[in-house]
TORRO-144736 format. One record per atom (N, C-alpha, C): atom name; x, y, z; residue number from 1; residue in three letters. Coordinates in Angstrom, 1 decimal, m for minus. Example, Ala and Ser with C-alpha at 12.3 -4.5 7.8 and 13.67 -1.06 7.14 Angstrom:
("N"; (13.2; m5.7; 7.8); 1; "ala"),
("CA"; (12.3; m4.5; 7.8); 1; "ala"),
("C"; (13.2; m3.3; 7.8); 1; "ala"),
("N"; (12.8; m2.2; 7.1); 2; "ser"),
("CA"; (13.7; m1.1; 7.1); 2; "ser"),
("C"; (12.9; 0.0; 7.9); 2; "ser"),
# end
This chain:
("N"; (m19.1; 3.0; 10.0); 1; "unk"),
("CA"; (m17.6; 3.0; 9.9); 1; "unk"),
("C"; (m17.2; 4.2; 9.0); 1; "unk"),
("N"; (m16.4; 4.9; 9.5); 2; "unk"),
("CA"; (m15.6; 5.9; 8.2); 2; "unk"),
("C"; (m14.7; 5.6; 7.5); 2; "unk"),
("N"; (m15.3; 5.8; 6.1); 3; "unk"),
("CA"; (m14.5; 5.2; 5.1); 3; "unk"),
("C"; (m13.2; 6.7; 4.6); 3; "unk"),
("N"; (m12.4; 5.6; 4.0); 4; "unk"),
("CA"; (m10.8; 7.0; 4.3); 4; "unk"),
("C"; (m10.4; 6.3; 3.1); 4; "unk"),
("N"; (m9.7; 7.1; 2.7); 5; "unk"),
("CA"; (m8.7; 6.5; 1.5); 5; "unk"),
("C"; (m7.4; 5.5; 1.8); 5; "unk"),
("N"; (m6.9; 5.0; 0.4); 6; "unk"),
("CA"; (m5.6; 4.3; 0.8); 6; "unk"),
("C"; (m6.1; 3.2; 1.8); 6; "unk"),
("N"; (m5.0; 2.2; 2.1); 7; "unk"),
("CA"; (m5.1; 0.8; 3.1); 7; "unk"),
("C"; (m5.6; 1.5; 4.5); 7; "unk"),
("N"; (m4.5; 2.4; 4.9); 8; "unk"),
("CA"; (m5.4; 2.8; 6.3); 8; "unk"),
("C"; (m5.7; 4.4; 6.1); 8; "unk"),
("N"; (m6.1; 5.2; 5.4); 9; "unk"),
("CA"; (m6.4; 6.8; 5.8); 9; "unk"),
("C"; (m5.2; 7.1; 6.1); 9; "unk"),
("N"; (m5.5; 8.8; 6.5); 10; "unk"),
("CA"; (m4.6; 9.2; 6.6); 10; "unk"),
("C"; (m4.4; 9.8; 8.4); 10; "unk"),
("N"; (m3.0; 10.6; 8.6); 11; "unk"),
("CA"; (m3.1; 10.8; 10.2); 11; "unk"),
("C"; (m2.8; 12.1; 9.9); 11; "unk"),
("N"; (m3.7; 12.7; 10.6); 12; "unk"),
("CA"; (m3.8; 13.9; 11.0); 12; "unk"),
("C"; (m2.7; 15.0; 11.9); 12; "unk"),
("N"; (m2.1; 14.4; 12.2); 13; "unk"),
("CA"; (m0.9; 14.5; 13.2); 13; "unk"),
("C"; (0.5; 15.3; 11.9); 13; "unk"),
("N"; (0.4; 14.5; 10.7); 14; "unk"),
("CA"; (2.0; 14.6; 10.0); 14; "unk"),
("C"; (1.1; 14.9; 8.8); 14; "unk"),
("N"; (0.8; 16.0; 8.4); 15; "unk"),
("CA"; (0.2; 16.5; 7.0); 15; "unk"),
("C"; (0.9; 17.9; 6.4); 15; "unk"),
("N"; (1.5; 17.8; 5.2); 16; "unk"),
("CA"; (1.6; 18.8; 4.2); 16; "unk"),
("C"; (0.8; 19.1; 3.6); 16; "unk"),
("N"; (0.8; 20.5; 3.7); 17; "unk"),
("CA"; (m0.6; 21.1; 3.0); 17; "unk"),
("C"; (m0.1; 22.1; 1.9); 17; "unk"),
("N"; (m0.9; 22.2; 0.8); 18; "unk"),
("CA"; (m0.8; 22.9; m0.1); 18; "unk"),
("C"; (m1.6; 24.6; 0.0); 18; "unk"),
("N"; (m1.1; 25.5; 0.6); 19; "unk"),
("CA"; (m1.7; 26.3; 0.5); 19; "unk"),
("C"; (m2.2; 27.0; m0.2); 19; "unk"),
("N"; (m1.8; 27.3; m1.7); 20; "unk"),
("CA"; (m2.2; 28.0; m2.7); 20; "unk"),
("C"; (m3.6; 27.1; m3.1); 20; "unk"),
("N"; (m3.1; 25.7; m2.9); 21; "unk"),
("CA"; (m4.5; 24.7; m3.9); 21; "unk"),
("C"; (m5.6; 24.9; m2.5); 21; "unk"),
("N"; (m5.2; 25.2; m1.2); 22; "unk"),
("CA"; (m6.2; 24.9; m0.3); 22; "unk"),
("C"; (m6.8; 26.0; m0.1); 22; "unk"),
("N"; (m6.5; 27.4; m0.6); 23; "unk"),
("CA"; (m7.4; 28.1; m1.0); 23; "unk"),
("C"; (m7.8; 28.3; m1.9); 23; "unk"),
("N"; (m7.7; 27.9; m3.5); 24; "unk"),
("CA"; (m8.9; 27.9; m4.1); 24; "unk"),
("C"; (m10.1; 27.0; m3.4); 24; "unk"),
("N"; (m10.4; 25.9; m2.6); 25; "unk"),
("CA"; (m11.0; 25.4; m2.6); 25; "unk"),
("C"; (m11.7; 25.5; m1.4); 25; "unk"),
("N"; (m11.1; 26.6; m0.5); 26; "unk"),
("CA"; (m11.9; 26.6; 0.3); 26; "unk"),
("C"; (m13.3; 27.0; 1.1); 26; "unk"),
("N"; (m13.4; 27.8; 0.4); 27; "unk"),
("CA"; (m15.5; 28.4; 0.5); 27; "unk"),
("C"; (m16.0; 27.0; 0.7); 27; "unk"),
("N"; (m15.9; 25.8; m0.7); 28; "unk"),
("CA"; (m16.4; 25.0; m0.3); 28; "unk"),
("C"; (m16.2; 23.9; 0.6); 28; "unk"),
("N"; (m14.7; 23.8; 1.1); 29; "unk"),
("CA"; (m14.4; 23.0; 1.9); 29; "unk"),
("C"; (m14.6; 23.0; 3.2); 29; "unk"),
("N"; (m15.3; 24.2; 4.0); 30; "unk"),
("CA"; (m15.8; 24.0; 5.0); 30; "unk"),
("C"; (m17.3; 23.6; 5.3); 30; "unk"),
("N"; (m17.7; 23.8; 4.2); 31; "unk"),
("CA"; (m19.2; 23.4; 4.0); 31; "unk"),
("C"; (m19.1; 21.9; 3.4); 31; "unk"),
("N"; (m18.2; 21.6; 3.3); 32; "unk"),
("CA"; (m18.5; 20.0; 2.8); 32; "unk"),
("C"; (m18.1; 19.1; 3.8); 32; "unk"),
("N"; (m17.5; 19.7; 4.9); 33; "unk"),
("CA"; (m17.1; 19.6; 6.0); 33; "unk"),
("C"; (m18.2; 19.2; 7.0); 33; "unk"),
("N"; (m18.4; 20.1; 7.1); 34; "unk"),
("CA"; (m19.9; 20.0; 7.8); 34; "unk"),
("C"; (m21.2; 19.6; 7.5); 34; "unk"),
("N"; (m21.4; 19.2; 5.9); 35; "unk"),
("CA"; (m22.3; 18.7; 5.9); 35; "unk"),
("C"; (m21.6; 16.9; 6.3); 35; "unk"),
("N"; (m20.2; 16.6; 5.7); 36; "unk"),
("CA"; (m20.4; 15.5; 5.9); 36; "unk"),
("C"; (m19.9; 14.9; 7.6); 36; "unk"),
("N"; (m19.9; 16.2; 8.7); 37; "unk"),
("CA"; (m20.3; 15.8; 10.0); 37; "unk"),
("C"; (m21.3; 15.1; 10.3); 37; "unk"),
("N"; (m22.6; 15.9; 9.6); 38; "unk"),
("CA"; (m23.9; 15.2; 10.0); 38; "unk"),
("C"; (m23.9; 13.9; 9.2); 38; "unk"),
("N"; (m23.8; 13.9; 8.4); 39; "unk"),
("CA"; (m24.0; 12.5; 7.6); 39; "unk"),
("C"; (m23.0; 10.9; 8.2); 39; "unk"),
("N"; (m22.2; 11.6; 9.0); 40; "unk"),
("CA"; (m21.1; 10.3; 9.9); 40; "unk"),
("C"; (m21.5; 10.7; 10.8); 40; "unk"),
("N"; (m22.1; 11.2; 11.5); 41; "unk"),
("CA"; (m22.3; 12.0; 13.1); 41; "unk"),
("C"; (m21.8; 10.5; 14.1); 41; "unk"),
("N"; (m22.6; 9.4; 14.0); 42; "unk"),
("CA"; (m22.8; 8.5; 14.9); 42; "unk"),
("C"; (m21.1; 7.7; 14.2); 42; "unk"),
("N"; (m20.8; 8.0; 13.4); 43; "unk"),
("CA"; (m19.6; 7.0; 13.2); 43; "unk"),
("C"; (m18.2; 7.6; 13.6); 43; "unk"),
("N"; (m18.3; 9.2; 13.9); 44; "unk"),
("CA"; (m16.8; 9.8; 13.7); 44; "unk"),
("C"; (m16.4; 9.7; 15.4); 44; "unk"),
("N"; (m15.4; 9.4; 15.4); 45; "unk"),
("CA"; (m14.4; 8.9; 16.9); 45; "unk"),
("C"; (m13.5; 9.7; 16.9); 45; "unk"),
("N"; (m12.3; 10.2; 16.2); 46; "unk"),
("CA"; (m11.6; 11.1; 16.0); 46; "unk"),
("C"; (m11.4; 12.2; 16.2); 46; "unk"),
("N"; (m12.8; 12.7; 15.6); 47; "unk"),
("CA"; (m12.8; 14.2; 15.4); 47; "unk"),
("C"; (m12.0; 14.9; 14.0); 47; "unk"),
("N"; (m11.7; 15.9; 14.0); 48; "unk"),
("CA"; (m10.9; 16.1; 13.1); 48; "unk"),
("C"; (m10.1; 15.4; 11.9); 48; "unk"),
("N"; (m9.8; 14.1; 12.3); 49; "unk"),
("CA"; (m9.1; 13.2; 11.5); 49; "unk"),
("C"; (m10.1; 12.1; 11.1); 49; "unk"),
("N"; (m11.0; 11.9; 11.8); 50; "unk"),
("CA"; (m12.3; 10.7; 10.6); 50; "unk"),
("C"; (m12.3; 12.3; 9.5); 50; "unk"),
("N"; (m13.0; 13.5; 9.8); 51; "unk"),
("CA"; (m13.7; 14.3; 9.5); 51; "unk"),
("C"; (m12.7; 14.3; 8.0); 51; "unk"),
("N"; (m11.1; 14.6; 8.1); 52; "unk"),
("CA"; (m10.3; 14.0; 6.8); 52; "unk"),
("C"; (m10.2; 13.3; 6.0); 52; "unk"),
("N"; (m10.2; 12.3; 7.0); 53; "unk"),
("CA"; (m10.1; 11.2; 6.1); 53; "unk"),
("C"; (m11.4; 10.7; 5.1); 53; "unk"),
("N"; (m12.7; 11.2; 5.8); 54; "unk"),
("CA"; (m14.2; 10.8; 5.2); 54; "unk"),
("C"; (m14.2; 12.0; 3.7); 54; "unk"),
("N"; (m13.1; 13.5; 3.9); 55; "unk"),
("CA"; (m13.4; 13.8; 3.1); 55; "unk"),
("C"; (m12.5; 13.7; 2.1); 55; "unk"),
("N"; (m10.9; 13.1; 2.3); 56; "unk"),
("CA"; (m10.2; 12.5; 1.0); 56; "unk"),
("C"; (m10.8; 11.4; 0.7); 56; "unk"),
("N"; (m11.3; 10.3; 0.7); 57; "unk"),
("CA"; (m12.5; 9.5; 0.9); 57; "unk"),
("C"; (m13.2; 9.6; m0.4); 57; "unk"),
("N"; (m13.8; 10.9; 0.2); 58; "unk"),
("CA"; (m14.7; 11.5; m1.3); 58; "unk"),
("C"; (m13.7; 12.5; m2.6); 58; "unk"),
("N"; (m12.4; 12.9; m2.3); 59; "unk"),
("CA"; (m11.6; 13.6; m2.9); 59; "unk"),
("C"; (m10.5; 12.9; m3.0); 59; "unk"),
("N"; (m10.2; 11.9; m3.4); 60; "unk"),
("CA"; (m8.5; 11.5; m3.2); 60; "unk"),
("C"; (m7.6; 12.2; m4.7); 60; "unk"),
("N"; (m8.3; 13.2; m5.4); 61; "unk"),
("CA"; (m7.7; 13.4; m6.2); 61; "unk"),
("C"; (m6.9; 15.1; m5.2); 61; "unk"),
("N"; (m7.0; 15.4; m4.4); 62; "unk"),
("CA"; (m6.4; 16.1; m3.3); 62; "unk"),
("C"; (m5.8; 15.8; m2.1); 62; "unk"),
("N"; (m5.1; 14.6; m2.7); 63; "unk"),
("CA"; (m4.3; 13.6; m1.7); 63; "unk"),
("C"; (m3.3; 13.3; m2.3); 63; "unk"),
("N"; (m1.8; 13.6; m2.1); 64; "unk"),
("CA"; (m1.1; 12.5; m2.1); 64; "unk"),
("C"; (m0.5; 11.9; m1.0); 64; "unk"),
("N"; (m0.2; 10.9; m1.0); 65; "unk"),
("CA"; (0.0; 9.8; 0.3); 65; "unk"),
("C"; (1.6; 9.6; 0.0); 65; "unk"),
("N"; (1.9; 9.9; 1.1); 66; "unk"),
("CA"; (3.9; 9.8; 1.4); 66; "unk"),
("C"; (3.7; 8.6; 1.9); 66; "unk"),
("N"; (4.9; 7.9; 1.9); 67; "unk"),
("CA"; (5.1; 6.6; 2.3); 67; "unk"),
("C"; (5.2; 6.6; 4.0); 67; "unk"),
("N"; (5.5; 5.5; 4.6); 68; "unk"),
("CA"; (5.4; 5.5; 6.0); 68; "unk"),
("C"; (6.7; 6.1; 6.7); 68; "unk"),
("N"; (7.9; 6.2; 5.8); 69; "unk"),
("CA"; (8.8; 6.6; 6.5); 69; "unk"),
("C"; (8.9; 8.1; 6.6); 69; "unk"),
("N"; (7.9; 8.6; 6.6); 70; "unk"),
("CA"; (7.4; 9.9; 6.6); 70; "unk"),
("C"; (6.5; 10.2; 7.5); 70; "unk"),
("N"; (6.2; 9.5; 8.2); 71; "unk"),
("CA"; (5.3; 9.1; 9.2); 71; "unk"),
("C"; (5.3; 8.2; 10.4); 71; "unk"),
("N"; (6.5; 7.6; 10.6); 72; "unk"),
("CA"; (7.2; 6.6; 11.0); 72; "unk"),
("C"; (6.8; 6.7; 12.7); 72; "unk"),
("N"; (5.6; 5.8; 13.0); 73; "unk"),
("CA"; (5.1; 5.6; 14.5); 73; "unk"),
("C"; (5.9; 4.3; 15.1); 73; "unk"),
("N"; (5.6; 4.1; 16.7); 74; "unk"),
("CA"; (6.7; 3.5; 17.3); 74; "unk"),
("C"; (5.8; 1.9; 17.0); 74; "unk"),
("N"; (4.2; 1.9; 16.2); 75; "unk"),
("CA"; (3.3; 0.5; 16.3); 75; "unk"),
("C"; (4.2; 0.0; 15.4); 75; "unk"),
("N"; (5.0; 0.6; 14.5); 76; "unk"),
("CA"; (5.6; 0.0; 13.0); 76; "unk"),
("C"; (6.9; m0.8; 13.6); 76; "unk"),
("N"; (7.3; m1.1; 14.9); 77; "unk"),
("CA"; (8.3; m1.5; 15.2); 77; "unk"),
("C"; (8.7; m1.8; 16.4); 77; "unk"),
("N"; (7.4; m2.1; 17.5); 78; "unk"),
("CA"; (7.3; m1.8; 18.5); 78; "unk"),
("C"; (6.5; m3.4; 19.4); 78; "unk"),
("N"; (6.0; m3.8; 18.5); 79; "unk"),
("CA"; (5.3; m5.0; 18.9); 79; "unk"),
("C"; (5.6; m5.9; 17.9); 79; "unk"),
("N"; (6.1; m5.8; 16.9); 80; "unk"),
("CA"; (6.5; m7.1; 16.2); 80; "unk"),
("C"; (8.3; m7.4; 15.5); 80; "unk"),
("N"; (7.6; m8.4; 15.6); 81; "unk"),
("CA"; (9.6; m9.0; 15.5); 81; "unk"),
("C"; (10.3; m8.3; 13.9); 81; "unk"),
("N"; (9.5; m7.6; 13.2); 82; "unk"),
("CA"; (9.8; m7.2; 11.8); 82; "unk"),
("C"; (9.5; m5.9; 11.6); 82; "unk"),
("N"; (9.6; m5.0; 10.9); 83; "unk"),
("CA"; (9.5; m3.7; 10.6); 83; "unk"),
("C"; (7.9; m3.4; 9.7); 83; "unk"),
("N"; (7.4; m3.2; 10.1); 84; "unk"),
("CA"; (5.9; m3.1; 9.4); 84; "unk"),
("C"; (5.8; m2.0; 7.8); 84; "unk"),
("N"; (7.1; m1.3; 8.3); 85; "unk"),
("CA"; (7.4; 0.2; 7.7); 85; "unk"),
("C"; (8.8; m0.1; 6.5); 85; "unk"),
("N"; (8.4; m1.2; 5.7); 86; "unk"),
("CA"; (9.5; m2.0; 4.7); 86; "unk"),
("C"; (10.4; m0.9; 4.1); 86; "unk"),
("N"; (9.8; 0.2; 3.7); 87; "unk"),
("CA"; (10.3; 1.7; 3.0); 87; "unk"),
("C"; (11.1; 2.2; 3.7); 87; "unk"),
("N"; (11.3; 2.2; 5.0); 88; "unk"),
("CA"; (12.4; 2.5; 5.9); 88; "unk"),
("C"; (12.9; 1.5; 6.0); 88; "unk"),
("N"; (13.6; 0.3; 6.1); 89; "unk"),
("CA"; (14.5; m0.3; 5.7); 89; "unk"),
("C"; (15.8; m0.2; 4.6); 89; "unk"),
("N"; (14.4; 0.8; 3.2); 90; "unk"),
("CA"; (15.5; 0.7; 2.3); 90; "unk"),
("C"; (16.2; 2.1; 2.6); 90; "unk"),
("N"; (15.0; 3.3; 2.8); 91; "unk"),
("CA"; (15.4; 4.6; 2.6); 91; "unk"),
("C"; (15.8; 5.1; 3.9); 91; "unk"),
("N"; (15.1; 4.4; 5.0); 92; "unk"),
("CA"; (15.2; 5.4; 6.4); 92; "unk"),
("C"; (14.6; 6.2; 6.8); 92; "unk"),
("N"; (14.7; 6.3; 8.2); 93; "unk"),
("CA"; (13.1; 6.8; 8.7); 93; "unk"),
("C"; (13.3; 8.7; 8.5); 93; "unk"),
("N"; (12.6; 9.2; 7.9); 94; "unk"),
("CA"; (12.7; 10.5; 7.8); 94; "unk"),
("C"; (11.2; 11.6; 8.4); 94; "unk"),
("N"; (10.7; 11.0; 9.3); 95; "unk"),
("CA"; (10.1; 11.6; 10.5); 95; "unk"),
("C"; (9.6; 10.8; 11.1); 95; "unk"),
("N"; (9.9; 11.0; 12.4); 96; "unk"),
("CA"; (9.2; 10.4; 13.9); 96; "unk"),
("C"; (8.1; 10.7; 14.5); 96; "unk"),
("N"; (7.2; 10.0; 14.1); 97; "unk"),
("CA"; (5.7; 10.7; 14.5); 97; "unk"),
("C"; (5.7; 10.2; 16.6); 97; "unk"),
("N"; (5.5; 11.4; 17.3); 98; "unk"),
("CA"; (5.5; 11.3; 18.4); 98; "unk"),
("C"; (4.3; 11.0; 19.4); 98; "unk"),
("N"; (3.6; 10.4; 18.5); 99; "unk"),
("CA"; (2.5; 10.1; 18.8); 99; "unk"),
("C"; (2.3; 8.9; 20.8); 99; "unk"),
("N"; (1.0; 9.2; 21.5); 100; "unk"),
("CA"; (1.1; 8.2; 22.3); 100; "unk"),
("C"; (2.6; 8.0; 23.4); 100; "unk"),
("N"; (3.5; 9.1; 23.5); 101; "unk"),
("CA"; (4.2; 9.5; 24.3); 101; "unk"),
("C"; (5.3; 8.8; 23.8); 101; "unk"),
("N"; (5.4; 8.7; 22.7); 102; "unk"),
("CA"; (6.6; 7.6; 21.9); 102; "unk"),
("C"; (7.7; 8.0; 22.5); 102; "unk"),
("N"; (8.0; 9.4; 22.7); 103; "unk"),
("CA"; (9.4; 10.0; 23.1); 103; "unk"),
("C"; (10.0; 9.8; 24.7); 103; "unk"),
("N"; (8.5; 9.5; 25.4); 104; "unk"),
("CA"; (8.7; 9.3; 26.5); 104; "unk"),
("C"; (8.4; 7.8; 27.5); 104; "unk"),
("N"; (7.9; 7.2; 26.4); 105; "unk"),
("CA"; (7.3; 6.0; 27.1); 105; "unk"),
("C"; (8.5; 5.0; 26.8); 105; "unk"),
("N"; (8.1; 4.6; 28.3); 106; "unk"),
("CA"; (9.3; 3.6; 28.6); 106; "unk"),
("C"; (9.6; 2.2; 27.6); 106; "unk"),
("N"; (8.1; 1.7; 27.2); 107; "unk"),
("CA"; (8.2; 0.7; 26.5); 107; "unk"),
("C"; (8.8; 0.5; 24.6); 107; "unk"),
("N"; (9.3; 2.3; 24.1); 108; "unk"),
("CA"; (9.9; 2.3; 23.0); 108; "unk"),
("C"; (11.5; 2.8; 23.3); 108; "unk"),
("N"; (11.9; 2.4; 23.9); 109; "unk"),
("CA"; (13.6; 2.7; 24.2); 109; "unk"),
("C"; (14.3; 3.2; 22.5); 109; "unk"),
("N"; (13.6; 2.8; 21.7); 110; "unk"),
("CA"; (14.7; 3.6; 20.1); 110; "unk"),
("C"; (13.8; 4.7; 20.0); 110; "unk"),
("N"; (12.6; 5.2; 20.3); 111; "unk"),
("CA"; (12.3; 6.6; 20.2); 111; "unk"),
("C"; (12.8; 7.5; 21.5); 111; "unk"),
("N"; (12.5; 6.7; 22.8); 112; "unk"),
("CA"; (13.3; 7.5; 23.6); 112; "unk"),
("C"; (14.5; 8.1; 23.2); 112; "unk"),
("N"; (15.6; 7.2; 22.8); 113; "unk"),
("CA"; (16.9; 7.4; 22.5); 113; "unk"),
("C"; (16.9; 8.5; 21.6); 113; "unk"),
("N"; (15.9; 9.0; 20.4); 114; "unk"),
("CA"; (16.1; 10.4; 19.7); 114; "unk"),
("C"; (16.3; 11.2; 20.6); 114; "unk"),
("N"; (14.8; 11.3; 21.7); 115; "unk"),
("CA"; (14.2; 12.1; 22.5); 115; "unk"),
("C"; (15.5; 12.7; 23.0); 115; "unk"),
# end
């Protein structure tokens, strides 16, 4: 299993990146990269996004984690009678992750409706 930071890891899809901090670090961040490919080889499903999350994982002091309504997918509201995504309630959803055809799949009619 890959282990990821925070309750669920993070999604690769909706990431701010710091670019001044991500090159100092970078020489070694592709090489840590790769070594910890081999070391999950048989666990990563993803691709790219275990490969992140296994290395905030080992680094979460180069993470910070935005709340969901920053992230806001159609699962948060989509299959259950309640809002999974409590933060948007109070503050509102301030990005639509379009994940899974959200924009066009018939079965989320309030992300269509942005679409």
């Amino acid at each position: 299993k890959v282990p990821f930071p925070g309750d669920s890891g993070v999604n690769a899809g909706v990431m701010l990146l710091d670019f001044a901090r991500a090159r100092q670090i970078f020489p070694y961040f592709l090489q840590q990269l790769a070594s910890l490919a081999v070391l999950y080889e048989e666990d990563i499903v993803y691709g790219d996004q275990d490969l992140l999350n296994i290395y905030l994982h080992h680094n979460k002091d180069q993470l910070h984690m935005l709340d969901c309504n920053w992230n806001y997918r159609k699962g948060a509201c989509q299959y259950v009678e309640e809002n999974k995504c409590q933060v948007a309630n109070k503050s509102g959803i301030f990005l639509l992750h379009g994940a899974g055809h959200a924009f066009t799949d018939h079965r989320a009619p309030m992300f269509r409706a942005v679409y």
